[in-house]
Structure formats: C-alpha cells, structure tokens
N, C-alpha and C positions, 0 to 999 in steps of 0.2 A: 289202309296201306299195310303190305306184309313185304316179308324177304329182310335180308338184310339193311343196317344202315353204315355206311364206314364212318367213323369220329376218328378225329385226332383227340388225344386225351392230357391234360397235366400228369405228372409222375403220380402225384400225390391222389389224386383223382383215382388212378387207375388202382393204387395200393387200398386204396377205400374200398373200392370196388370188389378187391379179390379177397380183403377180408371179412367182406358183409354178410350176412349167415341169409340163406337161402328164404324167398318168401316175398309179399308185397309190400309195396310202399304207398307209405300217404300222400298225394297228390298235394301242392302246396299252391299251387301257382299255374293256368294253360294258358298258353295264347299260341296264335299263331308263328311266334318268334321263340319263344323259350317255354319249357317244362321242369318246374321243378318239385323236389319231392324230398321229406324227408327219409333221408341216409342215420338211421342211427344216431339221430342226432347231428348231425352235421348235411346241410343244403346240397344234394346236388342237381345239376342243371345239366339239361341236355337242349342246345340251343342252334337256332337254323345258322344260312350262311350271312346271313343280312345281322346277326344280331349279331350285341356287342360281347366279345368271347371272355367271358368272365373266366377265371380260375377257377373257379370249382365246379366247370361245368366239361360234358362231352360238347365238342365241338362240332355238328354237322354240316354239310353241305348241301343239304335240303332246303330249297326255298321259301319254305312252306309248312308248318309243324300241324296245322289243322286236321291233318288225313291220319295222324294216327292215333290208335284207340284210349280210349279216359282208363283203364288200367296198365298204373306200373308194376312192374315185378322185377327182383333180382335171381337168377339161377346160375351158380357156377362163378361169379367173378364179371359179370353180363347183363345188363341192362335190355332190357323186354318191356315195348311199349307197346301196348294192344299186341298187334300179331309181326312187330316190328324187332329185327332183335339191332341192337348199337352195339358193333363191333368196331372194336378198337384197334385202326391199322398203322394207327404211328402217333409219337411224343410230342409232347408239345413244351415246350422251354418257358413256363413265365415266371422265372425270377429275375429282379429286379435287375438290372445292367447297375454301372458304375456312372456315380453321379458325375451328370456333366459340368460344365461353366454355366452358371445361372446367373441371370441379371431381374431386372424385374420383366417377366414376358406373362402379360395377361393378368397377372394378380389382383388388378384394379376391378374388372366387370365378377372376375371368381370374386372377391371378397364386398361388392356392392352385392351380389346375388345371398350372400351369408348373413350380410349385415340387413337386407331386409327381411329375412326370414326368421329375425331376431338372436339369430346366435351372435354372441359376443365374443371377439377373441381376440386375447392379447397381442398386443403389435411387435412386440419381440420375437412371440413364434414360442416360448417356452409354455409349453402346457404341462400341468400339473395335473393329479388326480383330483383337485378340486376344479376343475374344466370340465368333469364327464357328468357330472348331472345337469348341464347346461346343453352335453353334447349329444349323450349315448342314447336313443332311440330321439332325439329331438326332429320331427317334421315327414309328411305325411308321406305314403309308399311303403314299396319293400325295400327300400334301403334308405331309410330319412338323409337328411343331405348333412344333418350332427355325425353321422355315424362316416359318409363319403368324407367329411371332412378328418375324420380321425384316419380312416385305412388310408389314405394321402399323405398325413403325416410319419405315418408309421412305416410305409412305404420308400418316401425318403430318406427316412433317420436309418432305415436299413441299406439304402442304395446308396446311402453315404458313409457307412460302413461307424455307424454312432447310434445303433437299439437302442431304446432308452427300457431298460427291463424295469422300470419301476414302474412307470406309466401301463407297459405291457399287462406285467403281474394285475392293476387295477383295473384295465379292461375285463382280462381273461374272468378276474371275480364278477364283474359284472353282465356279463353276453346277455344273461337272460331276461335284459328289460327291455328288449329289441327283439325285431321279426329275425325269425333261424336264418335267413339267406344274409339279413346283414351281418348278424351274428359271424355269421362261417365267412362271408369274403372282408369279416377286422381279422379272423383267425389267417386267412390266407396273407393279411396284409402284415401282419404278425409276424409269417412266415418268411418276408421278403418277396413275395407274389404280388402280379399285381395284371392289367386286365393290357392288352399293347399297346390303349392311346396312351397311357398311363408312363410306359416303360419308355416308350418312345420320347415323352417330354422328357423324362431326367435324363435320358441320357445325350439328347438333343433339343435343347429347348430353342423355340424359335417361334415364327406365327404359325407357319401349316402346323406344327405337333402342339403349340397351343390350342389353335381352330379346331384341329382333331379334337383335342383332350374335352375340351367345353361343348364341341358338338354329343357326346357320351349321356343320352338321357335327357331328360328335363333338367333335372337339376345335378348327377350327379356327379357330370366330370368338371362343375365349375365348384364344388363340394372337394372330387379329388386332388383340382390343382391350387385349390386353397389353402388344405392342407398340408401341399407337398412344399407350397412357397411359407407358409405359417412353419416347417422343419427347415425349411434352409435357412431362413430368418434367425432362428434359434441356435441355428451352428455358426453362426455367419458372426453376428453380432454377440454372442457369450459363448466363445469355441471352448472355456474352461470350467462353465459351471456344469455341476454335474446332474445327469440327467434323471427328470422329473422331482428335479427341486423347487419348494415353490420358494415365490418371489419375496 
C-alpha cells in the first residue's frame, strides 16, 4: 500500500512526532490492527479503524493494517510506513473528562477477572507503592492486566481531580520492568489520558459504557475498570488520607 494515510492524532502524539530526530524505527508489535514502534523511547502506535484508539497512537481509518510495508521511518514530524506516509489531519482530545456519579457498575466480573489472575488488591482502593511489585509488569501480553489495572486507577485519581504524585513518582522509577507500550499508555495514564471506552465510563458510568469498557481486549478493559473502581473506592471511603500513604 502507498499514497497517503489521514490519522487523527493525540496532541501529545503529534508533539512527539515533531520533535523526533529524523531516521527509522524499531518495529515493536504488527498485526493487522495496530503497528507499533519504538519512538525514542516512548511506544508509538499507528492503529486501524476497528482498533481500540489507544492514546499514544495515530488513529487511522484503514480497515486493514496488513498492506503496508514491515519498515517504519520518521521524516520531518511524519510517520512513513513502507511506501505509506500517516498524515495528520486533525486532534484528537483524550483527556480524561470530569468524574461522574459512580455506584458499583461492573466492579464485581473486573475484580473476579483480577482476583483469578492473582493479583491482589486492597478493598479500600488505596494503593501504595508497596502494591507495584505485585502489579507493575504482572501478566502475560503487551500490556499485563497489573499494569491495566494501575493506568485505570491513575486515570481516575486524575478525572477526579485527586493525582496521587507519590504513587506516580514510584511508577515513573519503575517503567522499565514492563513492555515499552505499557510503559508509555501508565505514562499517558500519568498524564490524565486515557483510551474512550475508558473516558466514557468515568464520566458516564452505566451498563452500555461498562459493556464497552470490559469488551476493551482480553483482558484489559476489565484491568482498566478495576482500577478505576479500586481509585473511587479510595476517595470515596478515606477522602482525607493523603495520597499513596500506606495503610
């Protein structure tokens, strides 16, 4: 496949993109659905219409990612796959909305899906940085569902307008016992970014935007809304202790 492709792109995305210094990239990940590669250090994805539009990736409208070529390059600010170039014709908004009314919606099948995969998590919702060698690259894939469950909470605790900069700080030292793409979408979660089945539950929770959220992957969106119910938990029930204090 040649000519151009139009992507919608994250801000942050795009700024990565125009500060990258000219030259190929390591192919990290192909399928039919998403391409990803490392960016300097930091994951980015160029992904079809059917996939799920991760933050840190170009968004395309291609059916189909198989037709173009197994080298990536950057030239200019511009993403070049095989003889494909991903031109970016407009923004894409994923920061996190303003948390809505949350009750318990769905928490039960997210947190039986965590509890068989052995992660353990406190029923208060306060995580500590003693939580993260339990969590941070925990379970199999590019994005273990330890790690869905932390960019969930983090996500949260920022839609709730309550970062917990300690927990954060003990991530960011940590990224590199995890694959780069999860790495970069706890950094995007970090950020208050987050993927739209995602956006959509906090700032409307209900069955269709839980449905949505859990249908997100094998395992990931019941990882994200685990974590997002394990941060309301923790503002809900101790609104005064301070954050990532342990118990």
């Amino acid at each position: 496949m040649s000519g151009v492709v139009s992507v919608a792109a994250p801000v942050r995305v795009r700024e990565r993109l125009a500060e990258a210094e000219d030259g190929p990239r390591r192919v990290l990940h192909t399928s039919a659905t998403a391409i990803y590669v490392d960016l300097d250090g930091w994951c980015l994805g160029l992904v079809s219409a059917d996939a799920t539009r991760v933050p840190c990736a170009l968004w395309s409208t291609l059916p189909d990612l198989t037709g173009l070529g197994p080298t990536v390059r950057v030239e200019a600010g511009t993403l070049h796959v095989g003889a494909a170039t991903a031109r970016i014709t407009r923004l894409a908004d994923v920061s996190v909305p303003t948390l809505g009314r949350h009750g318990d919606h769905g928490f039960g099948p997210a947190r039986a899906m965590t509890a068989a995969a052995g992660l353990s998590l406190p029923d208060d919702g306060r995580l500590t940085p003693a939580h993260l060698d339990h969590l941070l690259g925990r379970g199999p894939g590019l994005t273990p569902l330890g790690d869905d469950v932390l960019a969930g909470w983090f996500a949260a605790r920022v839609a709730a307008g309550h970062p917990d900069h300690v927990m954060a700080a003990a991530v960011r030292r940590r990224l590199g016992v995890t694959t780069l793409l999860s790495a970069t979408l706890l950094d995007c979660a970090l950020q208050g970014e987050a993927l739209p089945q995602l956006a959509a539950w906090l700032s409307g929770p209900g069955p269709t935007t839980t449905e949505a959220l859990l249908g997100v992957g094998a395992t990931s969106g019941a990882g994200l809304l685990a974590g997002a119910g394990l941060a309301i938990a923790s503002l809900t029930d101790h609104p005064t202790d301070r954050p990532g204090r342990a118990a």
